[in-house]
C-alpha positions as CSV (number, residue, x, y, z in Angstrom):
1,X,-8.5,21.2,-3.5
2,X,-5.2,19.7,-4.5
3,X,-4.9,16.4,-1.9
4,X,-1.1,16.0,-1.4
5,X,-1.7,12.8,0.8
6,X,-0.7,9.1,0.7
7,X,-4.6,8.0,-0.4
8,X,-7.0,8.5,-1.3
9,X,-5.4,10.3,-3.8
10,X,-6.2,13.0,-6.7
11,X,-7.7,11.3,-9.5
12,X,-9.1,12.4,-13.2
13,X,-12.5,13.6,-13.7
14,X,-13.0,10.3,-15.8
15,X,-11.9,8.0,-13.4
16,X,-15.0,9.7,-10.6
17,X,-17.4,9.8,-13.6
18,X,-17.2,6.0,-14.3
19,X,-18.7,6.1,-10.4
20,X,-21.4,7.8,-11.5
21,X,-23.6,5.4,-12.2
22,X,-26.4,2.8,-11.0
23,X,-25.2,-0.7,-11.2
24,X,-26.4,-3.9,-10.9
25,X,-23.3,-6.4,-9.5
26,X,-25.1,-9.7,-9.9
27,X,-25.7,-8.8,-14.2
28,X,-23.6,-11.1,-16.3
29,X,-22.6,-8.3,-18.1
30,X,-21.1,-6.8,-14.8
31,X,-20.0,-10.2,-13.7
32,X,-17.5,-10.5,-17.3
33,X,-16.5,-6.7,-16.7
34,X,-15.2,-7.6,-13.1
35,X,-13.5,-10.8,-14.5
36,X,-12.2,-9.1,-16.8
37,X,-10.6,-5.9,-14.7
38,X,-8.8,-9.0,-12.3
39,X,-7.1,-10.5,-15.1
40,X,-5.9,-7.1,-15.8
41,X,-4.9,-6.5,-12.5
42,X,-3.2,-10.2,-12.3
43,X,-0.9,-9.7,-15.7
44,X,-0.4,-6.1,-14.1
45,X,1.3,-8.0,-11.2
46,X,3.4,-10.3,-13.4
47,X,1.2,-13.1,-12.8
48,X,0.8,-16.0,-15.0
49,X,-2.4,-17.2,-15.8
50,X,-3.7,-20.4,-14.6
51,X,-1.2,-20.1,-11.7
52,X,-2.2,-16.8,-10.0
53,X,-5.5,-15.2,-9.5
54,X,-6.3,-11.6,-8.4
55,X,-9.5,-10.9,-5.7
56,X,-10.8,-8.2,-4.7
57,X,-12.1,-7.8,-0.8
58,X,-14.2,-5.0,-0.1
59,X,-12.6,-2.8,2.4
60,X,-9.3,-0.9,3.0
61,X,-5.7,-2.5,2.7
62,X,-5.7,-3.7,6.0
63,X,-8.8,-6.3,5.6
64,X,-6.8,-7.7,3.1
65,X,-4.0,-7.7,5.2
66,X,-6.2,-9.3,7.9
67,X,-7.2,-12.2,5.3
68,X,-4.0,-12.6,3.9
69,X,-2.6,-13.7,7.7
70,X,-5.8,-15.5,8.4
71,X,-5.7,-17.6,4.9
72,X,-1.6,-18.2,4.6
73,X,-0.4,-18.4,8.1
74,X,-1.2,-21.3,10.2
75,X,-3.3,-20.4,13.7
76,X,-0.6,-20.2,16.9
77,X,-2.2,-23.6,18.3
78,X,-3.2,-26.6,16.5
79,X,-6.7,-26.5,15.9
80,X,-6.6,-29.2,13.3
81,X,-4.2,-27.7,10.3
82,X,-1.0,-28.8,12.1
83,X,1.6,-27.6,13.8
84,X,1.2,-23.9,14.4
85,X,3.4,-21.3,12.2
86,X,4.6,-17.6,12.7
87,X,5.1,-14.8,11.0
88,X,8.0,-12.2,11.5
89,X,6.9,-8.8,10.7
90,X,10.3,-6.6,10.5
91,X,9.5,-3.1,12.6
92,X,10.0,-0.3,9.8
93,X,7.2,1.9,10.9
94,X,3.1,2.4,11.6
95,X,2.2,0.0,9.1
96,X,4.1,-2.7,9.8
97,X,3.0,-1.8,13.8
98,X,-0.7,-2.0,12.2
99,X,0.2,-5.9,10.7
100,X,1.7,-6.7,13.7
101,X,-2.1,-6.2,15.6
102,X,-3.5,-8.1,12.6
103,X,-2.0,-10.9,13.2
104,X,-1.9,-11.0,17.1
105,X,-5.3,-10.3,17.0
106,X,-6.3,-13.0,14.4
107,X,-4.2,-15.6,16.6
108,X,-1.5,-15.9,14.6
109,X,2.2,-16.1,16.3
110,X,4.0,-12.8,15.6
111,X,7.3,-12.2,16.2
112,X,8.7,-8.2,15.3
113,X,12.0,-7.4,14.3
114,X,13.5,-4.0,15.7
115,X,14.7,-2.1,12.4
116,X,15.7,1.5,11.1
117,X,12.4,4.0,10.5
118,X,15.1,5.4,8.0
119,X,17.4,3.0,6.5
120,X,15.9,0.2,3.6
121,X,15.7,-3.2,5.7
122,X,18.7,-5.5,6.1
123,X,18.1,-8.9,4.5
124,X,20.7,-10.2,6.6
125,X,18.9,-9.3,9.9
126,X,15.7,-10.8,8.5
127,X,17.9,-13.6,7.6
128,X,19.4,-14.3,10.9
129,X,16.6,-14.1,12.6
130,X,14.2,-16.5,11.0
131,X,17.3,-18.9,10.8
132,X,17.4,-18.6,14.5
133,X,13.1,-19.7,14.6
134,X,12.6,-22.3,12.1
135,X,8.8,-22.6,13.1
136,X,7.9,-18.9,11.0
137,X,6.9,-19.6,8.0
138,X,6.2,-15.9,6.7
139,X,7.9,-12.9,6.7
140,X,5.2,-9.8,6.6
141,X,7.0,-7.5,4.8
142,X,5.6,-3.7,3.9
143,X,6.7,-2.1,0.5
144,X,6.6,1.0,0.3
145,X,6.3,2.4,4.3
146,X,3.9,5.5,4.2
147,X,4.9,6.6,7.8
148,X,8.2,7.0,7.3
149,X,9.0,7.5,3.2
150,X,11.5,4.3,3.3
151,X,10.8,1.7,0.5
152,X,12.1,-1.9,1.3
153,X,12.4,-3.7,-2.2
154,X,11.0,-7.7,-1.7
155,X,13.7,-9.0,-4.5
156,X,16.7,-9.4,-2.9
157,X,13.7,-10.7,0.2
158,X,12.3,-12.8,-2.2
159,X,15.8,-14.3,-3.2
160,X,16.5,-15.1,0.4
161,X,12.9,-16.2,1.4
162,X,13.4,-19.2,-1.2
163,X,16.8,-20.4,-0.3
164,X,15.4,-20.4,3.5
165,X,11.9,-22.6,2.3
166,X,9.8,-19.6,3.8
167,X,7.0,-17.2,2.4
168,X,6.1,-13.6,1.9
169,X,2.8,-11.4,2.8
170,X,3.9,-8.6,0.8
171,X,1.8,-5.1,1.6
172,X,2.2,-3.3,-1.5
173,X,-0.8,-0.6,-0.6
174,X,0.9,2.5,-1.7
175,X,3.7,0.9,-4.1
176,X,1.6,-1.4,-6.5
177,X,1.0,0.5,-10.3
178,X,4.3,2.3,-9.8
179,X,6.6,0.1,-7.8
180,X,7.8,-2.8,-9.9
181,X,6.6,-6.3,-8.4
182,X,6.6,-9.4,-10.6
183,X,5.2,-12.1,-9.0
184,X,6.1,-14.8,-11.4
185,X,9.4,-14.3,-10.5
186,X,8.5,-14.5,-6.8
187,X,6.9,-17.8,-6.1
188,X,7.6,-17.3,-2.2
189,X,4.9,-14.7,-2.4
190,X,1.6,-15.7,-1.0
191,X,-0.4,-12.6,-1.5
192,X,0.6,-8.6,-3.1
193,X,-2.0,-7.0,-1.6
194,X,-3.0,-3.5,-2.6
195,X,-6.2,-1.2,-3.0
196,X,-7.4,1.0,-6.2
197,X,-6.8,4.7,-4.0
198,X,-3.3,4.8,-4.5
199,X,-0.7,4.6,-7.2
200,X,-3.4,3.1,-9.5
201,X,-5.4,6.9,-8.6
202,X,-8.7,5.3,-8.3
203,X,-11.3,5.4,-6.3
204,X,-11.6,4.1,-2.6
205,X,-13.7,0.8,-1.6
206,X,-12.2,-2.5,-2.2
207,X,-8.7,-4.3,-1.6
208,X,-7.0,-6.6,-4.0
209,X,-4.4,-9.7,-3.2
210,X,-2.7,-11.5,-6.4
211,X,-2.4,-14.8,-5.4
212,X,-1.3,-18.3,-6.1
213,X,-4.3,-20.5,-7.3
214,X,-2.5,-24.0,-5.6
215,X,-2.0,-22.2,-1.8
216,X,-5.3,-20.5,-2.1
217,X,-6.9,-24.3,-2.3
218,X,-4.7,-25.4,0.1
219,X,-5.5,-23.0,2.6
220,X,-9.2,-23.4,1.8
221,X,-10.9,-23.4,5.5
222,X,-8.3,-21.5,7.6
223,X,-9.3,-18.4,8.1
224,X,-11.6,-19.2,10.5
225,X,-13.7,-16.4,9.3
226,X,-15.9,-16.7,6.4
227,X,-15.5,-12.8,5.5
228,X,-11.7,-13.3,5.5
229,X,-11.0,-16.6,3.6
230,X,-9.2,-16.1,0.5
231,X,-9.8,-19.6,0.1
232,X,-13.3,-19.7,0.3
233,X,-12.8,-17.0,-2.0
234,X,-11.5,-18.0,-4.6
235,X,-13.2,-21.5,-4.3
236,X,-16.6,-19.3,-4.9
237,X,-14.8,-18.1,-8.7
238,X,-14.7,-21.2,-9.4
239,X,-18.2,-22.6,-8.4
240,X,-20.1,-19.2,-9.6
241,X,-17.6,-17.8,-12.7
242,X,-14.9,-15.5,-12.8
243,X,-16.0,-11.8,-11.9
244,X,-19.2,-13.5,-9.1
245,X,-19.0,-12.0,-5.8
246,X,-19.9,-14.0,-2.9
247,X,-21.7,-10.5,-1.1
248,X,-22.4,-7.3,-2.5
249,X,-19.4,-6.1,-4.3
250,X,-17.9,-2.1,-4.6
251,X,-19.3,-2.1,-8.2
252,X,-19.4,1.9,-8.8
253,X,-15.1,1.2,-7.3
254,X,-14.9,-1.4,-9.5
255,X,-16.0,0.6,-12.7
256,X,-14.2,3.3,-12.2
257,X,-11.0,1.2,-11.8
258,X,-11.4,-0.1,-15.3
259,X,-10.8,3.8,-16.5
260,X,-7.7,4.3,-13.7
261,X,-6.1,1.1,-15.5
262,X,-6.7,2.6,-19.2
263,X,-5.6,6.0,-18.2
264,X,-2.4,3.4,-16.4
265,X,-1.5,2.4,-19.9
266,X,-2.1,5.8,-21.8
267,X,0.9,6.9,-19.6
268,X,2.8,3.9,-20.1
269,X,2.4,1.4,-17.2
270,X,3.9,1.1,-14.0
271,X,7.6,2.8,-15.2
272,X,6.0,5.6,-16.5
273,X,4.0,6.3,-14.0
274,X,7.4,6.1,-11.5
275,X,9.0,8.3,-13.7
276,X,6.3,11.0,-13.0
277,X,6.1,10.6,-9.2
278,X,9.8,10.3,-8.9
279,X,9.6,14.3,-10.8
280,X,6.9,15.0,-8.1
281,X,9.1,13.8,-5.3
282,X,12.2,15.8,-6.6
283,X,10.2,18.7,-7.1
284,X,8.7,18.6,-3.8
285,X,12.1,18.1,-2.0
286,X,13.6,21.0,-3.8
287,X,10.9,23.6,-2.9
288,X,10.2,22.6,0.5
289,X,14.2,22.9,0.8
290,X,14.3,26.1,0.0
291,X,11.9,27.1,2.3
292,X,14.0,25.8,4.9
293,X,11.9,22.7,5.5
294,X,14.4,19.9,6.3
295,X,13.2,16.3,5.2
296,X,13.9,13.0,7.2
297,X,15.1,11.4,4.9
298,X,18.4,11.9,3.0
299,X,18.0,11.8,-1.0
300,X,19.3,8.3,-1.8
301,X,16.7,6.5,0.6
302,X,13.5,8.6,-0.2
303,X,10.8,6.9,-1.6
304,X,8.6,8.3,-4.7
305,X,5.3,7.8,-2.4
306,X,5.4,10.4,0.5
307,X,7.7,12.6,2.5
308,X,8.3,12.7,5.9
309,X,9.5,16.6,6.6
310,X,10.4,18.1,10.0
311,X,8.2,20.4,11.6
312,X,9.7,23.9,11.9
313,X,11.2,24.6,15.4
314,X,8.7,26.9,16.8
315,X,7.1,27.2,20.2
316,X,3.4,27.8,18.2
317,X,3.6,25.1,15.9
318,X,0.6,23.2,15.8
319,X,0.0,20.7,13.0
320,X,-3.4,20.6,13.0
321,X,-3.4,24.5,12.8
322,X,-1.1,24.8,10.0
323,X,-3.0,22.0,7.8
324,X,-6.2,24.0,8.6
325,X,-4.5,27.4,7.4
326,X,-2.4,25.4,4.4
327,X,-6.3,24.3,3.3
328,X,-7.2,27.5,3.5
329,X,-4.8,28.0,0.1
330,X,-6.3,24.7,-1.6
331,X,-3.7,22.3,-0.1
332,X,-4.5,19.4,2.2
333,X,-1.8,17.6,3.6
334,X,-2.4,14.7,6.4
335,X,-3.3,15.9,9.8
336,X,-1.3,13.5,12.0
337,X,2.4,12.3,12.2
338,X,4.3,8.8,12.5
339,X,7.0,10.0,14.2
340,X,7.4,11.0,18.1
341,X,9.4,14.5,16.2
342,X,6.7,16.9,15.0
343,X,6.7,16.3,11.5
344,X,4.2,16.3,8.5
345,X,3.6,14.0,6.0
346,X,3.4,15.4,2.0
347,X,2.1,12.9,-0.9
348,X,4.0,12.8,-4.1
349,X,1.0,10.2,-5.8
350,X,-2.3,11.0,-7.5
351,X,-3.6,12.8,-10.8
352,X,-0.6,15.4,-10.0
353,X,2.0,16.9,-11.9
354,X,5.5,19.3,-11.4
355,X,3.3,21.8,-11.7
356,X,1.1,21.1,-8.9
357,X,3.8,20.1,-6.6
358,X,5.3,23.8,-7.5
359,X,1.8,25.4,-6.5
360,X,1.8,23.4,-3.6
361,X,5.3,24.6,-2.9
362,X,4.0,28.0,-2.8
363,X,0.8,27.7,-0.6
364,X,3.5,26.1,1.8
365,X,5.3,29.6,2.0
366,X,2.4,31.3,2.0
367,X,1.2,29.5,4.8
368,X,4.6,29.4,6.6
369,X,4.8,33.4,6.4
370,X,1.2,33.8,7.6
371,X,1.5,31.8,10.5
372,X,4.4,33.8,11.9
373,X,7.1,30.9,11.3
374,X,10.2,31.7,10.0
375,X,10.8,29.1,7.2
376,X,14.3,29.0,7.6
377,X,14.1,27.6,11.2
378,X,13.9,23.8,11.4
379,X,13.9,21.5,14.1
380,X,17.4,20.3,14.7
């Protein structure tokens, strides 16, 4: 089954055979192999050792997320840190929506930001608006949007964040291992927060934030939530070694991240591996174009991660039904949409190739033809 999806992703027989074992998390052999796959992830980053640590959470992106708020940004009422702070979270699709709830529901003062599901966001907007609220102290910002296609690059953020004095939760889920991100060059950055299942094309399980070692002390205590306190966290590294988990860890994830990251290099790092998902994305446009599939998104603002396509025009569409019958063919694509058009959502990211994309292609006609649709009828 080829899984043209944003994540969990393809990924190489190697990768799911390092999984394939019993393994004891708590072994100090298993302990230096953990500690060792985090500084690999940190350097991956750009981070600097001695100033920036990576740590893995078990769970999806969004209990990092979760901690990240918890840990860096400062409860809505005093309840002992201080004055209260804020975080702005700019609206540029689902997952920004899905931080938004985070940080509501972890107390934390949010205030949204209308923006463009299809444009790159403004820095100026963002600008202006925590100019005009000098009590946020973070801007939420998501990388590479997965609802929509739309990447919104954090440098020219970042550069705008420090002459303002504020800070960055930067959700790079589906951009980090492709994407570029150098966090030495972004001190405003409190946590990059991604998981193994996407550009990386490992296996699900665990989160990861790269952070800076003097905010993680400082915000030692805030989370109010001992699960979600990157502090506390990090504080345990120290107390119990590099690579000790405070509960049980994703060990069989973990092990087969250590085989994602040496396949990462084989292919030549992060550019390369843009390179190859930039020919997927291409590839992908092309064929689906000449179906008569029309994407969201014009060229010069689609992202390398996923596309956003509009449904065809057709009284019988049916999503579900057509992902059923595209599976059918060996294809899965997701079975729900992030915009209020019908639409579907196809993955450029994973163990995938021009070649696969180009089969996929084909199982999409295929599919198109036996469903009755006329390929060349989009919605307007």
């Amino acid at each position: 089954m080829l899984l043209l999806i944003p994540g969990p992703v393809m990924t190489h027989p190697t990768v799911r055979a390092a999984a394939d074992q019993d393994i004891a998390p708590w072994d100090n052999e298993v302990r230096r192999r953990v500690a060792h796959l985090l500084h690999r992830l940190r350097a991956l980053a750009g981070g600097v050792e001695g100033v920036h640590v990576a740590m893995p959470l078990p769970g999806s992106g969004h209990f990092m997320v979760e901690a990240a708020i918890r840990s860096f940004v400062l409860p809505a009422q005093d309840r002992g840190h201080g004055a209260g702070g804020g975080i702005l979270v700019p609206a540029t699709g689902q997952y920004a929506e899905r931080m938004t709830r985070l940080a509501r529901d972890a107390g934390r003062r949010v205030t949204t930001l209308d923006s463009s599901l299809t444009q790159p966001l403004d820095p100026a907007a963002v600008e202006a608006a925590l100019i005009a609220d000098p009590s946020i102290t973070h801007l939420g910002l998501v990388y590479s949007e997965t609802s929509t296609g739309v990447i919104h690059d954090p440098v020219p953020m970042g550069a705008m964040l420090r002459r303002l004095g504020r800070r960055m939760i930067l959700d790079a889920v589906s951009a980090f291992g492709a994407l570029p991100i150098d966090m030495a060059a972004h001190p405003e950055i409190d946590a990059t927060i991604f998981t193994p299942n996407k550009c990386l094309e490992s296996l699900p399980g665990f989160s990861v934030a790269i952070c800076p070692v003097d905010r993680l002390v400082e915000c030692h205590g805030r989370a109010e939530s001992w699960s979600f306190d990157l502090g506390d966290l990090h504080h345990n590294g120290i107390v119990n070694g590099p690579g000790a988990a405070r509960f049980t860890p994703p060990a069989q994830a973990m092990a087969a991240l250590g085989v994602a990251l040496d396949r990462l290099e084989a292919e030549g790092g992060p550019p390369a591996r843009l390179a190859r998902y930039r020919d997927n994305m291409a590839a992908l446009r092309d064929g689906l174009e000449s179906l008569g599939l029309r994407p969201f998104l014009p060229r010069d603002i689609q992202g390398p991660i996923i596309m956003n396509v509009h449904a065809p025009a057709h009284a019988t569409w049916d999503l579900q039904r057509f992902v059923d019958a595209l599976k059918q063919r060996g294809v899965l694509i997701s079975n729900f949409r992030n915009t209020v058009e019908p639409s579907m959502r196809i993955g450029a990211i994973g163990a995938i190739d021009r070649a696969d994309i180009q089969r996929a292609v084909a199982a999409f006609g295929e599919t198109l033809g036996a469903l009755g649709l006329n390929p060349m009828t989009v919605a307007a």
